[in-house]
C-alpha positions as CSV (number, residue, x, y, z in Angstrom):
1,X,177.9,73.3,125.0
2,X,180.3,76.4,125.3
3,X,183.5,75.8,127.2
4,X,184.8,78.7,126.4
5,X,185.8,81.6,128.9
6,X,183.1,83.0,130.9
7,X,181.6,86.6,130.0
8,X,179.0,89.3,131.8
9,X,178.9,87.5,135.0
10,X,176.7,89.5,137.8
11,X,175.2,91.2,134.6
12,X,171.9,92.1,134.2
13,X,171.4,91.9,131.1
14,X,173.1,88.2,131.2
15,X,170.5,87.0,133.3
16,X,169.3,83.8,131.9
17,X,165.7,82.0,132.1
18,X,166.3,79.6,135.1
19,X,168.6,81.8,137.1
20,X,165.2,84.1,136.8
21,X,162.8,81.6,137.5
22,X,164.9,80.1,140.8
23,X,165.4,84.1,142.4
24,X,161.8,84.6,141.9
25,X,160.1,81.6,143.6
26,X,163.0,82.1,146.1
27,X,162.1,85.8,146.9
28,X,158.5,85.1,146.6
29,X,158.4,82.1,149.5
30,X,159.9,84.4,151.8
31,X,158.0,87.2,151.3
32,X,154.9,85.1,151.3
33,X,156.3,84.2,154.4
34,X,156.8,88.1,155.6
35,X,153.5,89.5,154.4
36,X,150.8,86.9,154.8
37,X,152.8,85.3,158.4
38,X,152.2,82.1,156.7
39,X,155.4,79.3,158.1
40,X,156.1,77.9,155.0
41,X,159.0,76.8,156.8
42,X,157.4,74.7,159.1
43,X,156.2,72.5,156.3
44,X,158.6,72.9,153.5
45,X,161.8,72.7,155.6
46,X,164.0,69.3,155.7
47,X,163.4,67.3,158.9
48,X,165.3,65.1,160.4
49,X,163.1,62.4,160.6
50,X,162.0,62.9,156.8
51,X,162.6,59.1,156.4
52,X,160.7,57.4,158.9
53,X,158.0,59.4,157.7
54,X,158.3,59.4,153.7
55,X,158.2,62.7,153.1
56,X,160.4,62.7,150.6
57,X,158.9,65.9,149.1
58,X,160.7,67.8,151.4
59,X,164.2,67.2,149.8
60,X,162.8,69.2,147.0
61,X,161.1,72.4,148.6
62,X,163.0,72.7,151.8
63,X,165.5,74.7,149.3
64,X,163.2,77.4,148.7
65,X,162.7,78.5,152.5
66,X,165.8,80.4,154.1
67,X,165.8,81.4,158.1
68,X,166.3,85.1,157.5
69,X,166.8,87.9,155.1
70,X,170.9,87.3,155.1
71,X,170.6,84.0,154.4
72,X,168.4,84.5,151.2
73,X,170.7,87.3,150.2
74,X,173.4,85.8,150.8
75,X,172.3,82.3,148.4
76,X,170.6,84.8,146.1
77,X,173.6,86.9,145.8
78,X,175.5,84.0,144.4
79,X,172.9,82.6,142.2
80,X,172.7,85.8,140.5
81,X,176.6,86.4,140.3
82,X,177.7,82.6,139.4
83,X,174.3,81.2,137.8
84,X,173.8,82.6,134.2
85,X,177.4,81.8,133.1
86,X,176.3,78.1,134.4
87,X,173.6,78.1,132.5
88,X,175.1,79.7,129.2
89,X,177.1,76.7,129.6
90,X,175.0,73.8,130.2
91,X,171.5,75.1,129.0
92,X,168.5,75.6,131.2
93,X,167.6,72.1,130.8
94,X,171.1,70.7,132.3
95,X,170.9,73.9,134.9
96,X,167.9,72.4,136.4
97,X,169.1,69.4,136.8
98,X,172.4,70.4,138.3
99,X,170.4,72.9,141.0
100,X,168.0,70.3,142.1
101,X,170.5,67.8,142.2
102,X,172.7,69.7,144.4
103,X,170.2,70.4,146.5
104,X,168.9,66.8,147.1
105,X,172.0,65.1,147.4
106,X,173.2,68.1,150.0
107,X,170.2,67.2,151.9
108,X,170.6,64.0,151.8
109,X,174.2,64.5,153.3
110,X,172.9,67.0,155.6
111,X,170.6,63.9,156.9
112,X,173.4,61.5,157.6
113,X,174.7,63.5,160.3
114,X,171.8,66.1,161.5
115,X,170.5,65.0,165.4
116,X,167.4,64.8,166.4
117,X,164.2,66.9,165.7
118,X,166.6,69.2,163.4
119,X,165.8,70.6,160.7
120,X,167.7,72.0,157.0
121,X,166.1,75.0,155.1
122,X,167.5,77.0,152.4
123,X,168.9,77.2,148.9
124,X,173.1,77.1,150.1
125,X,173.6,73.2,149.1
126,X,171.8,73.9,145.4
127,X,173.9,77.1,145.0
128,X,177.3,75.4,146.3
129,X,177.0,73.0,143.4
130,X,176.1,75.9,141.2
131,X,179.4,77.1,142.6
132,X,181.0,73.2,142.1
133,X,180.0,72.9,138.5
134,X,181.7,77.0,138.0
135,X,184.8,75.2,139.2
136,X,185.1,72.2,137.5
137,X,183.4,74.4,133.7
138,X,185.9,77.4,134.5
139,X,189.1,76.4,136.8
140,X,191.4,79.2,135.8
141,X,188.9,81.8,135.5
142,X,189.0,84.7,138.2
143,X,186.0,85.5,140.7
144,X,186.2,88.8,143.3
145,X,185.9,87.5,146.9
146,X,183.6,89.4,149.1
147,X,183.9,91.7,145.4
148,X,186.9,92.8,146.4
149,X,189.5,90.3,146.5
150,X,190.7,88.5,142.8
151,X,191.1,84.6,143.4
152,X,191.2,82.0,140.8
153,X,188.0,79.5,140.7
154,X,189.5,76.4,141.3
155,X,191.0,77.9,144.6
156,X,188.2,79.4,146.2
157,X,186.2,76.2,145.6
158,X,189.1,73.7,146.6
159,X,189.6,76.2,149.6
160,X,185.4,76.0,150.7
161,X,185.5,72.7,150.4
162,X,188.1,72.6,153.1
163,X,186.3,74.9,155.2
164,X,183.2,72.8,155.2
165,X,184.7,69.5,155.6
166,X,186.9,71.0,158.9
167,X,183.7,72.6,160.0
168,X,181.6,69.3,159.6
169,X,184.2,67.3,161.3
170,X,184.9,69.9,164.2
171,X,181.1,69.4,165.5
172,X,178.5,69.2,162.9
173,X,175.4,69.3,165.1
174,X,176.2,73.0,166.5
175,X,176.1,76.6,164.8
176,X,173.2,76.3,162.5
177,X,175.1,75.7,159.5
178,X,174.5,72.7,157.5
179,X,177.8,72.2,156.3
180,X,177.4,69.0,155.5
181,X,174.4,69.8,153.1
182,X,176.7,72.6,151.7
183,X,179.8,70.1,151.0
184,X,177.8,67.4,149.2
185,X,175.8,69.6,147.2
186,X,179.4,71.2,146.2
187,X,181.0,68.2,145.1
188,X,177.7,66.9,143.2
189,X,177.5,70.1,141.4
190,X,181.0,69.6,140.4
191,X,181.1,65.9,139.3
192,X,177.8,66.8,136.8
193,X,179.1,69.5,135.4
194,X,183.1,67.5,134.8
195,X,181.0,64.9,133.9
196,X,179.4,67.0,130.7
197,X,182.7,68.5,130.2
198,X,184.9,65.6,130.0
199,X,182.7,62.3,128.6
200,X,185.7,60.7,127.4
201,X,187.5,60.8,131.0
202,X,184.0,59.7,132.3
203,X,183.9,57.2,129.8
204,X,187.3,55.5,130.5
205,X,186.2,55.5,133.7
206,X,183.5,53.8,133.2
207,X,185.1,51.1,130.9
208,X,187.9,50.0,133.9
209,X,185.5,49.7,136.7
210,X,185.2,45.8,137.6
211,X,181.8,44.0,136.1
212,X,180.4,42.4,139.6
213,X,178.3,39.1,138.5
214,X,179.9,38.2,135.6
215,X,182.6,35.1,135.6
216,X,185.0,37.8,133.3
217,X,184.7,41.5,132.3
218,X,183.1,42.5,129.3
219,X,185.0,42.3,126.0
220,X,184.9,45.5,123.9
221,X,183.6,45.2,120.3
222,X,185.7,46.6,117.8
223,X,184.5,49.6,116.0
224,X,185.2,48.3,112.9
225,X,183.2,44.8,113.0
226,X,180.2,44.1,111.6
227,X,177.4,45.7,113.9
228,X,174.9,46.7,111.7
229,X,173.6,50.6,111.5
230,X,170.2,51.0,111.5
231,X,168.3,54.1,110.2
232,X,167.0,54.5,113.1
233,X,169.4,53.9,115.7
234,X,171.3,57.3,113.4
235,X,168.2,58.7,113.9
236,X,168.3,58.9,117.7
237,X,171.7,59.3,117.9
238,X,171.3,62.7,115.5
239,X,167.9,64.1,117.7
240,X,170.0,63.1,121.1
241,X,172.9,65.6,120.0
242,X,170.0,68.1,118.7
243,X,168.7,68.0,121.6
244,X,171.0,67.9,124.4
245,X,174.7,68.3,122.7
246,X,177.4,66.1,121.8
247,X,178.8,66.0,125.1
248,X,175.3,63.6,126.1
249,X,176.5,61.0,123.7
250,X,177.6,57.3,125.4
251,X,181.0,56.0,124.1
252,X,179.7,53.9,121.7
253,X,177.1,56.3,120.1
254,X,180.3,58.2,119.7
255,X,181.7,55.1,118.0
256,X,178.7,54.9,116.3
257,X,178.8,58.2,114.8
258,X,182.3,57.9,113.5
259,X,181.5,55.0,111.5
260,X,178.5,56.2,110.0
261,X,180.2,59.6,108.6
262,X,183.2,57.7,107.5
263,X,180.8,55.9,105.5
């Protein structure tokens, strides 16, 4: 992965493959919508009551139905602007996973506090953590507000994030906005993408947390005692960093690795 500074964004011919794919179906289900007068809505949108019924399916389409044409160009607007640098980044693989897991944890946010026979439609709590990941990948980078206005990343996301969390707690059951949805899909797009960025912070992390059901905390092996390489354990630490980057390795398959090409 590239963490480098970001280039062509909002160009066409930056575009990248799942930016293209996610505009698409997103245009397409409205105008299906438009043309053929067909509610997609009324089945793909997030309801309330989601969990007493099971459908969990709707956390994954209710993204892809938006209430009008503002709202899709709006959430398109910002895919296509914010999106392909993203994805540059991370690869399309990662990109997925950070869209639809900003989408499902914002409606799952948007669920905690959403009254009765509600419902949550659209693409704003994916594209927030499109937004999120931009942030926490590009912090001193520069983005034009309404394309007009120059404001550095990290304040423009710090600043939303303020907006939607006063909003939320003002009344979060009036005004049509799912802020809530839009706040939690911001902060998961944010912690994936720091995440991938920083393992070893992540790592550290992990290492201090407290080990519940254990009489004492694990002990760390030293990297230099005798744990035996196998070929094959190189072997799928080599194809994991082929296929998904260095930044996918655990801490000790970084260990690992340092061992085995100092010989």
């Amino acid at each position: 992965m590239n963490f480098g500074e970001p280039s062509n964004i909002g160009s066409m011919r930056g575009i990248t493959p799942a930016v293209k794919y996610l505009l698409i179906l997103n245009i397409a289900v409205y105008l299906i919508e438009g043309w053929f007068g067909i509610p997609l809505r009324n089945i793909f949108a997030l309801q309330a009551g989601w969990i007493k019924h099971l459908a969990v399916g709707q956390l994954f389409t209710y993204m892809f139905v938006h209430a009008n044409f503002s709202h899709l160009l709006m959430n398109m607007l910002s895919l296509f602007f914010i999106g392909p640098t993203v994805e540059k980044t991370l690869g399309s693989y990662r990109f997925f996973i950070l869209y639809y897991l900003s989408g499902i944890l914002g409606g799952l946010g948007w669920s905690l506090l959403a009254p009765e026979y509600s419902a949550c439609l659209g693409a704003s709590g994916a594209v927030m953590g499109v937004l999120g990941a931009f942030g926490a990948l590009y912090p001193k980078s520069t983005l034009l507000l309404w394309f007009v206005i120059p404001v550095k990343t990290w304040m423009l996301v710090v600043g939303l994030a303020i907006w939607e969390l006063t909003e939320m707690i003002g009344d979060p059951k009036v005004g049509g906005i799912a802020n809530s949805a839009h706040l939690m899909g911001g902060i998961a797009g944010f912690c994936y993408a720091f995440s991938l960025k920083n393992p070893d912070v992540v790592g550290r992390l992990k290492s201090k947390l407290p080990s519940f059901g254990k009489g004492r905390p694990p002990t760390k092996r030293p990297a230099a005692s005798g744990e035996t390489l196998s070929k094959a354990e190189i072997d799928h630490i080599l194809d994991k960093i082929g296929k998904q980057g260095m930044g996918a390795l655990t801490h000790r398959e970084r260990e690992l690795l340092k061992r085995a090409t100092q010989g």
